[in-house]
VOVO-285974 format. One record per residue (C-alpha): x, y, z; chain. Coordinates in pm, whole numbers. Each point is the difference from the previous one (the first is absolute). Layout:
<atom><px>X</px><py>Y</py><pz>Z</pz><gulum>A</gulum></atom>
...
END
This chain:
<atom><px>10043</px><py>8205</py><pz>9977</pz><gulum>A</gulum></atom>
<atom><px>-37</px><py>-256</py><pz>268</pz><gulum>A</gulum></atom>
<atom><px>-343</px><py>-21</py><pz>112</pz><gulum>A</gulum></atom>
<atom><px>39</px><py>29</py><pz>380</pz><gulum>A</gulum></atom>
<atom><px>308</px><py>249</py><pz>-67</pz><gulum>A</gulum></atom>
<atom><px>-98</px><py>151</py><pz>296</pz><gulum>A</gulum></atom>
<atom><px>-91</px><py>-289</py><pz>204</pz><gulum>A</gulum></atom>
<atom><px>64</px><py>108</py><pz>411</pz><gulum>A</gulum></atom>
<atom><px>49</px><py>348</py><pz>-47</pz><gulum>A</gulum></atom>
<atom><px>-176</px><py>304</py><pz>111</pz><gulum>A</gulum></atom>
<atom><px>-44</px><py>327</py><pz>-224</pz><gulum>A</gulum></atom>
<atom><px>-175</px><py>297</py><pz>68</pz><gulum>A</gulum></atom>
<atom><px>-131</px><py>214</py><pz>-327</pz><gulum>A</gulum></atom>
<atom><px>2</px><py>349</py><pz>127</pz><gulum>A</gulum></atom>
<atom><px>-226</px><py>124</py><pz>-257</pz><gulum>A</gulum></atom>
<atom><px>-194</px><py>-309</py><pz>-55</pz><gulum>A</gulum></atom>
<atom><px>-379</px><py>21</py><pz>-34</pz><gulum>A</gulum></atom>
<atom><px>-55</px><py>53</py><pz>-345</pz><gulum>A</gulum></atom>
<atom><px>224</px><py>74</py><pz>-301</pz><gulum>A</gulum></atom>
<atom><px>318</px><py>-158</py><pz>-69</pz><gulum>A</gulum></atom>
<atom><px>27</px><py>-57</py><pz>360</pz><gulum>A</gulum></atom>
<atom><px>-314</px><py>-220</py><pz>60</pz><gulum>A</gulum></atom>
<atom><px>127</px><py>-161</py><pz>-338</pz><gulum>A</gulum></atom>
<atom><px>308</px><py>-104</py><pz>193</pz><gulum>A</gulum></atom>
<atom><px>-170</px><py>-56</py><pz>319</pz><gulum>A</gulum></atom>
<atom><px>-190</px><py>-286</py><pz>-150</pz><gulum>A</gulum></atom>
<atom><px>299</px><py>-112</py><pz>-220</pz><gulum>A</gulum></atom>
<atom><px>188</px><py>-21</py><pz>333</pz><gulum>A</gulum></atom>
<atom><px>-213</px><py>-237</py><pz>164</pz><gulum>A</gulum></atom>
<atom><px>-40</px><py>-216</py><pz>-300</pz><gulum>A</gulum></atom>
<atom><px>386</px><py>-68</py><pz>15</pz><gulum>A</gulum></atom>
<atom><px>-31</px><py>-121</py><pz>381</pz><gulum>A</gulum></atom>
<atom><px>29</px><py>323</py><pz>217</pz><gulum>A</gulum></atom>
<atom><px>-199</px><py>178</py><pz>265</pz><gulum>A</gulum></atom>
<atom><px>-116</px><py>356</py><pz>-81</pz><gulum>A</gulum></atom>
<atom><px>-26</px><py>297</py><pz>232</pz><gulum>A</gulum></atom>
<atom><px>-177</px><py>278</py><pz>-289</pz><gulum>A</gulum></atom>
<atom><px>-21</px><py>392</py><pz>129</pz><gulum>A</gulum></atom>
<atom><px>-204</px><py>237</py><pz>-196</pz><gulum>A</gulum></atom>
<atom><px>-269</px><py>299</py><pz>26</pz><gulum>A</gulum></atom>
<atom><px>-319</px><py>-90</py><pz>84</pz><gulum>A</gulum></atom>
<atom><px>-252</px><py>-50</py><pz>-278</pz><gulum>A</gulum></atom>
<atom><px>-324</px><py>-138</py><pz>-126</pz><gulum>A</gulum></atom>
<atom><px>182</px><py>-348</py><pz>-74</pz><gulum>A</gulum></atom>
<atom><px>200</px><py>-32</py><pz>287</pz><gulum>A</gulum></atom>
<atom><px>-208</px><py>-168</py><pz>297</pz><gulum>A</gulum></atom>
<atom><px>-93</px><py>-339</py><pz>-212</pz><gulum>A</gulum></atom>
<atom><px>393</px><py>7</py><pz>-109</pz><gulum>A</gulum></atom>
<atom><px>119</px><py>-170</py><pz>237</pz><gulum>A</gulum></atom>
<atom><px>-271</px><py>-280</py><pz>1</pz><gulum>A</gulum></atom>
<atom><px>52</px><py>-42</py><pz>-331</pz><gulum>A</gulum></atom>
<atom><px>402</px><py>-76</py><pz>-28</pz><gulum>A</gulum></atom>
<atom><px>-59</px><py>-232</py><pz>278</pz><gulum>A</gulum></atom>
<atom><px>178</px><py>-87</py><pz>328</pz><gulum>A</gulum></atom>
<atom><px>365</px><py>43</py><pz>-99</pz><gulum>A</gulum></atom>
<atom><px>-66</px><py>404</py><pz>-63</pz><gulum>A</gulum></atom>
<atom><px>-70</px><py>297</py><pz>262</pz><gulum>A</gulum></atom>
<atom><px>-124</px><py>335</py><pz>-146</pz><gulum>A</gulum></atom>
<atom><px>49</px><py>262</py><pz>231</pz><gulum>A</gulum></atom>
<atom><px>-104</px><py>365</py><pz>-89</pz><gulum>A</gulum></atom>
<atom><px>268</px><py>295</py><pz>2</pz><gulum>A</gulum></atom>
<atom><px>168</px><py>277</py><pz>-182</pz><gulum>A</gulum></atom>
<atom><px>305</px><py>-92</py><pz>-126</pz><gulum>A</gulum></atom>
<atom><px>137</px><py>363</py><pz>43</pz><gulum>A</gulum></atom>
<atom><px>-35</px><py>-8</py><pz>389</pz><gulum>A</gulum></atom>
<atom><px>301</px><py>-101</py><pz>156</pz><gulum>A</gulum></atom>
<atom><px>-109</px><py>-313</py><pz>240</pz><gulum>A</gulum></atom>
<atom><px>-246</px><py>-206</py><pz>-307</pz><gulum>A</gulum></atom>
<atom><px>273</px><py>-211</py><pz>-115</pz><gulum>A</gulum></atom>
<atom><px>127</px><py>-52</py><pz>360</pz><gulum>A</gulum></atom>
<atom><px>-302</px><py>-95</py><pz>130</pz><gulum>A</gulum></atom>
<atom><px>-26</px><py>-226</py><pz>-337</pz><gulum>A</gulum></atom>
<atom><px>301</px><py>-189</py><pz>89</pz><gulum>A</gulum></atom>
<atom><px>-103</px><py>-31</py><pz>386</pz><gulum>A</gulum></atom>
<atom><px>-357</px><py>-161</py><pz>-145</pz><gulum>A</gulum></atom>
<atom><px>213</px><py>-226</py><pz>-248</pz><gulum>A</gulum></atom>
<atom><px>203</px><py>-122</py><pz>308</pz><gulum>A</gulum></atom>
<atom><px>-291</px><py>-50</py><pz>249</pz><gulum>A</gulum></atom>
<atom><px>-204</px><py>-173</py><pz>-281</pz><gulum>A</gulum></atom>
<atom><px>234</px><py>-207</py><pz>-199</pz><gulum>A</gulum></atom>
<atom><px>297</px><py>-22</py><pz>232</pz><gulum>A</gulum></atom>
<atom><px>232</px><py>177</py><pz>-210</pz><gulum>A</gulum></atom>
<atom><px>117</px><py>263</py><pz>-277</pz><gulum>A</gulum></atom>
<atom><px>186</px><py>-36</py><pz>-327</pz><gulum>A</gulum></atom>
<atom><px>-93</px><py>240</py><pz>-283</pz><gulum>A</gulum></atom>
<atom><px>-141</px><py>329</py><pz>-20</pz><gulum>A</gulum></atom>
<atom><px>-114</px><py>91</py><pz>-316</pz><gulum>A</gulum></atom>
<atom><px>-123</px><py>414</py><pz>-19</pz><gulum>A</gulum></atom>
<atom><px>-223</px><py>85</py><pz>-244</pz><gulum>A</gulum></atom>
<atom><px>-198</px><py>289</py><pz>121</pz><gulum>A</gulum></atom>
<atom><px>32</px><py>297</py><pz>-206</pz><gulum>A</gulum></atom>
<atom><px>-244</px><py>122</py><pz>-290</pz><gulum>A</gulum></atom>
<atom><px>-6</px><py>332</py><pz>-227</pz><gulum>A</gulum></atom>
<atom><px>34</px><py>343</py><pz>140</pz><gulum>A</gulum></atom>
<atom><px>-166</px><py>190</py><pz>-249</pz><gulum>A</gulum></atom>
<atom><px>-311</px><py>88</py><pz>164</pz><gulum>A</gulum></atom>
<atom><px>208</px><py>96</py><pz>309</pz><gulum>A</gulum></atom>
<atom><px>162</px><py>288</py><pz>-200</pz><gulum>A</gulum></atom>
<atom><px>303</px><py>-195</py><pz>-199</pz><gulum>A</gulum></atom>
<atom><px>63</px><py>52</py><pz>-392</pz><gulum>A</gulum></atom>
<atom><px>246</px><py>199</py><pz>-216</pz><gulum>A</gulum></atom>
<atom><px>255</px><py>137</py><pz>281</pz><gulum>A</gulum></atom>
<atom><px>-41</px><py>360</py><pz>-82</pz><gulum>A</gulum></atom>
<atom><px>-396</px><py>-125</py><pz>87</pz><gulum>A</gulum></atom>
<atom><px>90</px><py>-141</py><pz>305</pz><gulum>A</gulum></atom>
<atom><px>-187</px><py>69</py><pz>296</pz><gulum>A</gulum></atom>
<atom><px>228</px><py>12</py><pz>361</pz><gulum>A</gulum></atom>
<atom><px>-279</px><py>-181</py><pz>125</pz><gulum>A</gulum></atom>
<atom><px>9</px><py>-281</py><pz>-298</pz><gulum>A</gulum></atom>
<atom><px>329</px><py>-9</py><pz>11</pz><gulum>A</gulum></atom>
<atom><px>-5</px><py>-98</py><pz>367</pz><gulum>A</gulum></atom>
<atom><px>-251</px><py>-220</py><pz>13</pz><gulum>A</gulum></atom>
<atom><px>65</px><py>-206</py><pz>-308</pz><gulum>A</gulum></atom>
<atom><px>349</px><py>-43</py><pz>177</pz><gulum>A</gulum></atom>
<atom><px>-165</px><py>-120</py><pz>318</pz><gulum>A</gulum></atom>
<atom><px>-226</px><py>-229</py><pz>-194</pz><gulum>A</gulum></atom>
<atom><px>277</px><py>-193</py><pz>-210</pz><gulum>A</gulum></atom>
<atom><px>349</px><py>105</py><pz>172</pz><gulum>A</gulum></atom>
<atom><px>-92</px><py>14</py><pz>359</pz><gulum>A</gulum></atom>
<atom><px>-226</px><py>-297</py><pz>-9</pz><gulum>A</gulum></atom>
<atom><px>256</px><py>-229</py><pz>-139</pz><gulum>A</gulum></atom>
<atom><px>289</px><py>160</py><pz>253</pz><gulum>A</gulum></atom>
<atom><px>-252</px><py>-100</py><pz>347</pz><gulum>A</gulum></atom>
<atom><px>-4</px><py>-382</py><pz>-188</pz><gulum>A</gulum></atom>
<atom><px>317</px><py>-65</py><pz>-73</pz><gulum>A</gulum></atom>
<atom><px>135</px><py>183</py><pz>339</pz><gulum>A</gulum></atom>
<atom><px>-265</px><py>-203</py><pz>178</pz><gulum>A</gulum></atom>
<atom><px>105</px><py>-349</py><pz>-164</pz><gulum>A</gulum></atom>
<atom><px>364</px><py>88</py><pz>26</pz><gulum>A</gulum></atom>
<atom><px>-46</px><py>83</py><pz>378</pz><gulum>A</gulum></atom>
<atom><px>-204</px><py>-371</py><pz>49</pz><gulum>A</gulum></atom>
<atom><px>279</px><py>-174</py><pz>-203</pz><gulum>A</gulum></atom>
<atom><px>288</px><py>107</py><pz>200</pz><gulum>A</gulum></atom>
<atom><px>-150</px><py>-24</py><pz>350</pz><gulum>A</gulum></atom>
<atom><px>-62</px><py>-336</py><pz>-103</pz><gulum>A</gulum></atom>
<atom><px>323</px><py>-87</py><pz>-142</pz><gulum>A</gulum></atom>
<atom><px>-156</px><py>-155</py><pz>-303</pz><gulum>A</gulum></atom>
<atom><px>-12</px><py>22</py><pz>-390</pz><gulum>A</gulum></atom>
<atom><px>-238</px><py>167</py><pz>-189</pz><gulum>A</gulum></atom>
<atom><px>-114</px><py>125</py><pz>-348</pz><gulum>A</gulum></atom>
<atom><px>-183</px><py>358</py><pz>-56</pz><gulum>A</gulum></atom>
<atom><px>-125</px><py>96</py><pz>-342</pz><gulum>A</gulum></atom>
<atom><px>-107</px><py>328</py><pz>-145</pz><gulum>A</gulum></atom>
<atom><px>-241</px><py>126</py><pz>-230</pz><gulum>A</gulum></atom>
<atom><px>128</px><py>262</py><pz>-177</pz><gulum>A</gulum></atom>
<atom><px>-130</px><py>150</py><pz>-367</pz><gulum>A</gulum></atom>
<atom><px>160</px><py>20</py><pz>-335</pz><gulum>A</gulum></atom>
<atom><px>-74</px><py>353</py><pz>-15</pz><gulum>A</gulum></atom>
<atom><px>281</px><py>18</py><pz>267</pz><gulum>A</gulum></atom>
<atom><px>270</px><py>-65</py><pz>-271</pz><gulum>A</gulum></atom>
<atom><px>-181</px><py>8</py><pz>-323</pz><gulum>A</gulum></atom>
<atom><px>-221</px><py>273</py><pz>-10</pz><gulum>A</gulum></atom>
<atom><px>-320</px><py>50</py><pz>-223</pz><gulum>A</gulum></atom>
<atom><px>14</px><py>421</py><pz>2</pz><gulum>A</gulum></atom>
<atom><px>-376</px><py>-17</py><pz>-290</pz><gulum>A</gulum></atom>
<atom><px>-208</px><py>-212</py><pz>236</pz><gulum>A</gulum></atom>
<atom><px>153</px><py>-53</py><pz>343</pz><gulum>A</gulum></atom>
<atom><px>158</px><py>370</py><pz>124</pz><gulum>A</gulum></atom>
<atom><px>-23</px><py>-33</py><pz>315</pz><gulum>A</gulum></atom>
<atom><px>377</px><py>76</py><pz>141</pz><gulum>A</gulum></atom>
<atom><px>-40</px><py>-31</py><pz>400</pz><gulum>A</gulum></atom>
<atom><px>-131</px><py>-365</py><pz>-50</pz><gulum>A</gulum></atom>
<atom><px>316</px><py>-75</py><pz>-222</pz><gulum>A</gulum></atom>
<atom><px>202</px><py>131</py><pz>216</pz><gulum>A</gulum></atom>
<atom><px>-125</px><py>-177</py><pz>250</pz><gulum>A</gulum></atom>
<atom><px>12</px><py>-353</py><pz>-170</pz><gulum>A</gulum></atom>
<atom><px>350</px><py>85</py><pz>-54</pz><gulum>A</gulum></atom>
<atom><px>84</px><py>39</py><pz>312</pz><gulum>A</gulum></atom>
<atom><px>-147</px><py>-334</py><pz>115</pz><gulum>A</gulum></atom>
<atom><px>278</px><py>-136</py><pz>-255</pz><gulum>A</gulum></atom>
<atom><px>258</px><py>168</py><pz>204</pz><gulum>A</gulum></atom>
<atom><px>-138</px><py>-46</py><pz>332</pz><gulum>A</gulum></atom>
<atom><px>-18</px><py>-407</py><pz>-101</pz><gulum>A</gulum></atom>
<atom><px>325</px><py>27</py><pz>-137</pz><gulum>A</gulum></atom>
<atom><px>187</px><py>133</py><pz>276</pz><gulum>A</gulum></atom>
<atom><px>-187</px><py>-240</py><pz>249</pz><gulum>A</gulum></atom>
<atom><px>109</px><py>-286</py><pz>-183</pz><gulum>A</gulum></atom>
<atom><px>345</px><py>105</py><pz>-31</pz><gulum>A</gulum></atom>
<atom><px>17</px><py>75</py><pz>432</pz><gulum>A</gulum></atom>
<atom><px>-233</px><py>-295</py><pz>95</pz><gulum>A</gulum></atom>
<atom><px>171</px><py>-265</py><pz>-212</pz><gulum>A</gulum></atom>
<atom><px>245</px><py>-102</py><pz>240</pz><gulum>A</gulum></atom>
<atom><px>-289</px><py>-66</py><pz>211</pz><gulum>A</gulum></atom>
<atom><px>-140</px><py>-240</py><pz>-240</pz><gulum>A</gulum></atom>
<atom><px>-307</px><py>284</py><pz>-70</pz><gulum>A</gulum></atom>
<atom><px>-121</px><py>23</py><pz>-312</pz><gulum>A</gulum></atom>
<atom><px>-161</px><py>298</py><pz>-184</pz><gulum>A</gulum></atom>
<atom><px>-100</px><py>-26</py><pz>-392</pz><gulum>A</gulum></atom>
<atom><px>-243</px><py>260</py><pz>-203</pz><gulum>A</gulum></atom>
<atom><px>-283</px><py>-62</py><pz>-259</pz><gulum>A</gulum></atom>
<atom><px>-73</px><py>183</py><pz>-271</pz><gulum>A</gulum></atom>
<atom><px>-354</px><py>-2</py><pz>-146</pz><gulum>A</gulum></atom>
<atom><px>-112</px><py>164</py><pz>-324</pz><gulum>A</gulum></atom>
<atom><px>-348</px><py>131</py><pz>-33</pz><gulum>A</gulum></atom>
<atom><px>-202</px><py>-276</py><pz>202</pz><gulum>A</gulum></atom>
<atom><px>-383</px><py>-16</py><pz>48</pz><gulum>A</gulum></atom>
<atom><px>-87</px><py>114</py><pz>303</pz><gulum>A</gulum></atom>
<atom><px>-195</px><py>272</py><pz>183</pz><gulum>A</gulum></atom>
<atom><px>296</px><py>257</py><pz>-56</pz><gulum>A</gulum></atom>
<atom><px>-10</px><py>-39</py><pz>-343</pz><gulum>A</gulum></atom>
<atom><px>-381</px><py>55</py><pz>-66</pz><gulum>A</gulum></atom>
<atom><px>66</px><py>368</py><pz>-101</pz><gulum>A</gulum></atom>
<atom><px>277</px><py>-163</py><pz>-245</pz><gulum>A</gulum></atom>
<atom><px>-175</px><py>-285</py><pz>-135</pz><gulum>A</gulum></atom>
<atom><px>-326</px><py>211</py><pz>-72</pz><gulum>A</gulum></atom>
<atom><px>217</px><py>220</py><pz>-287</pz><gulum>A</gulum></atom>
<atom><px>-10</px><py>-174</py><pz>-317</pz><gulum>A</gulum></atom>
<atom><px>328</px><py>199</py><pz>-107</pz><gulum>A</gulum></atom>
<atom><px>172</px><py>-162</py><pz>304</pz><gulum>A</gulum></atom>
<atom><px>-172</px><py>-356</py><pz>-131</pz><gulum>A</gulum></atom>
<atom><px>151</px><py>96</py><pz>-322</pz><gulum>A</gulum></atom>
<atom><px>338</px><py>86</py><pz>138</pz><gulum>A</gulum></atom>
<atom><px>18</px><py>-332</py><pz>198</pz><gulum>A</gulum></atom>
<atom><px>-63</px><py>-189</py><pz>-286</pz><gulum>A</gulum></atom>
<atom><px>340</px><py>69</py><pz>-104</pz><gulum>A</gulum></atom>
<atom><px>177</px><py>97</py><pz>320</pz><gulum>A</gulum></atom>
<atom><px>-60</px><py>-367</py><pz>210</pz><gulum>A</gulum></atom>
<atom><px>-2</px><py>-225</py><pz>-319</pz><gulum>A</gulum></atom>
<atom><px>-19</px><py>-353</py><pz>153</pz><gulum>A</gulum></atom>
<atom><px>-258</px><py>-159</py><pz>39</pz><gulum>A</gulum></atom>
<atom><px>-183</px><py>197</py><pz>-302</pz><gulum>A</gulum></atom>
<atom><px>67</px><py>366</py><pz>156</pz><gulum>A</gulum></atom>
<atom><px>-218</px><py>1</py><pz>294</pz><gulum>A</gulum></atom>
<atom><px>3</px><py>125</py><pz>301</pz><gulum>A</gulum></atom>
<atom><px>148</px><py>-211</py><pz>307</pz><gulum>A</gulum></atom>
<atom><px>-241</px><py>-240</py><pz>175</pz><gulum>A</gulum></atom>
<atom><px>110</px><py>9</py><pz>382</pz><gulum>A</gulum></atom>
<atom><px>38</px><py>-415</py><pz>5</pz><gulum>A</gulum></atom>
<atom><px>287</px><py>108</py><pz>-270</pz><gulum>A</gulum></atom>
<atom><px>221</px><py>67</py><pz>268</pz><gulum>A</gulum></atom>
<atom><px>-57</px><py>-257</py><pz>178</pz><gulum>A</gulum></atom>
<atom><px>294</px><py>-246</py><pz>-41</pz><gulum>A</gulum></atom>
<atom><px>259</px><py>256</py><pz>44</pz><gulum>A</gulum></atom>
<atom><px>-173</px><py>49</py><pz>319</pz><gulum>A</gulum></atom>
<atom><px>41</px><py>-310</py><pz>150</pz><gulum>A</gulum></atom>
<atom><px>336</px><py>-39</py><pz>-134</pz><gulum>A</gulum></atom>
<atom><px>141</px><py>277</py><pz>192</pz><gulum>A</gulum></atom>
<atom><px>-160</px><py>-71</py><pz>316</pz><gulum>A</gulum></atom>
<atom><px>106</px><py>-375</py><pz>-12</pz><gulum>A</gulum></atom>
<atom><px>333</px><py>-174</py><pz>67</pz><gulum>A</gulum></atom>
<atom><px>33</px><py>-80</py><pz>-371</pz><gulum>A</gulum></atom>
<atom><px>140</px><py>339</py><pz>-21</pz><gulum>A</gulum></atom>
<atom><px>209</px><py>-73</py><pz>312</pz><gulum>A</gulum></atom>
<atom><px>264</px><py>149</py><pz>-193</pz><gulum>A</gulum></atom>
<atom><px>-163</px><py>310</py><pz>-146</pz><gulum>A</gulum></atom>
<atom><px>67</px><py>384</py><pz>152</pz><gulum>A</gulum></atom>
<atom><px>-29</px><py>370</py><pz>-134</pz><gulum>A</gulum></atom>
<atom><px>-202</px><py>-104</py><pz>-332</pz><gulum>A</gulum></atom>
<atom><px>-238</px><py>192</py><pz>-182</pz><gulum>A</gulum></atom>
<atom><px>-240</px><py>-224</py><pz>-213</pz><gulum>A</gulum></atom>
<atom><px>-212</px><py>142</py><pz>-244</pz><gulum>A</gulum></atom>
<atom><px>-348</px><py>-168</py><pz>-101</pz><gulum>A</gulum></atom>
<atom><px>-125</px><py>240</py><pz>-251</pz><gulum>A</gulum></atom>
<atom><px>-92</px><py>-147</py><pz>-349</pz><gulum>A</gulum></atom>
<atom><px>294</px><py>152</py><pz>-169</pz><gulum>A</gulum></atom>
<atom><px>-55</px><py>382</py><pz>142</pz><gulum>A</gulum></atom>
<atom><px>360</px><py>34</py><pz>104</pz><gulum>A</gulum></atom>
<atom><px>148</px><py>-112</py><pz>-342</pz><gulum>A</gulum></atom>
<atom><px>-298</px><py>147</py><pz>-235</pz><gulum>A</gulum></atom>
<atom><px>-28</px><py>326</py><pz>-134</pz><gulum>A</gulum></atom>
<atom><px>-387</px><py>8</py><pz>19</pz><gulum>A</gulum></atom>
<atom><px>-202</px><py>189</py><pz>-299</pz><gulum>A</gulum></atom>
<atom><px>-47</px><py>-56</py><pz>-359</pz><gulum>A</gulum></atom>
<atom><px>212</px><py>-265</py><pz>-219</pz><gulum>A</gulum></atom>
<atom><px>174</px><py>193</py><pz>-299</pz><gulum>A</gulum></atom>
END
């Protein structure tokens, strides 16, 4: 990966103030572009901005509101003169909303863990869509979706209205990139495995689920993700090096989509 992949261009992480977001925020600017990061206000997210430096904007929003990625692309444009990638990340567990086991399912979880993952990532990419064609320009928009979208994990990880959800981000960034590309738009998904980071404290504090990883994500010595681990792909798909690249679905999961997971025989 070319070191200033991104050189000129202008990305906004909707979803980007801690997490695999602020992971790609920061791997964004190292290859050359100018960051606008939206995410929930928290504890660490005043001294954020000062610390990525004068090439990134934080502004605070919820990604499930319809005008925070609009107003994300209007700051990108009245900042850095311009717009070229959208990358959504916001979404996180539903659990403690009410999802799990669908015959567990609360109407309310079910709802709101939608809203949180689904409708979050439809106000992006209608938002960036809208921007691209007004302008008349390319553009690249990459999803974060889940493996548990398409390769489910029914012991440790039953929680069926976030699935379905992450599943339907594969179809919504399908069907985008199959209308858009005549327009030169671009839309590509990622596919983490279990990844370190404050949605998967309940996971990562269950020594079963430890032990289950171990064999489920083999590389790297079956651990968990590390957020940076996505990194590359990242930049990839909002650069022109994949100038040529529409409707994929990447997974970066240590093996989980190819392993069976539990005890060798």
């Amino acid at each position: 990966m070319h070191a200033a992949a991104l050189g000129g261009k202008v990305v906004v992480v909707v979803g980007g103030t801690s997490g695999l977001g602020l992971s790609g925020v920061r791997a964004c600017l190292e290859a050359g572009a100018s960051v606008v990061a939206v995410g929930l206000p928290g504890p660490d997210t005043g001294p954020l901005a000062a610390d990525l430096g004068l090439s990134a904007r934080v502004i605070l929003g919820d990604a499930r509101e319809p005008g925070v990625a609009r107003e994300a692309i209007r700051q990108a444009r009245s900042a850095f003169g311009g717009f070229d990638a959208l990358y959504h990340v916001a979404g996180g567990s539903g659990r403690s909303l009410g999802d799990g086991p669908l015959h567990e399912i609360t109407d309310a979880g079910w709802d709101e863990t939608l809203r949180l993952n689904l409708t979050s990532a439809f106000h992006s990419n209608r938002a960036a869509s809208e921007e691209f064609l007004a302008r008349g320009t390319a553009g690249s928009v990459l999803n974060l979706g889940s493996v548990l979208g398409s390769s489910p994990s029914p012991r440790f990880f039953a929680t069926h209205a976030y699935a379905a959800a992450k599943a339907a981000i594969e179809g919504l960034t399908r069907s985008a990139a199959a209308y858009y590309a005549p327009s030169q738009i671009r839309f590509n998904l990622l596919l983490p495995g279990l990844t370190e980071t404050p949605m998967s404290r309940r996971a990562l504090g269950d020594e079963r689920i430890h032990a289950f990883v171990r064999t489920k994500q083999p590389l790297g010595g079956g651990r968990p993700g590390r957020p940076d681990d996505l990194d590359a792909a990242v930049v990839f798909f909002l650069s022109d090096e994949s100038r040529f690249v529409t409707g994929q679905v990447l997974a970066v999961d240590g093996g989980w989509t190819v392993t069976e997971g539990g005890p060798r025989g």
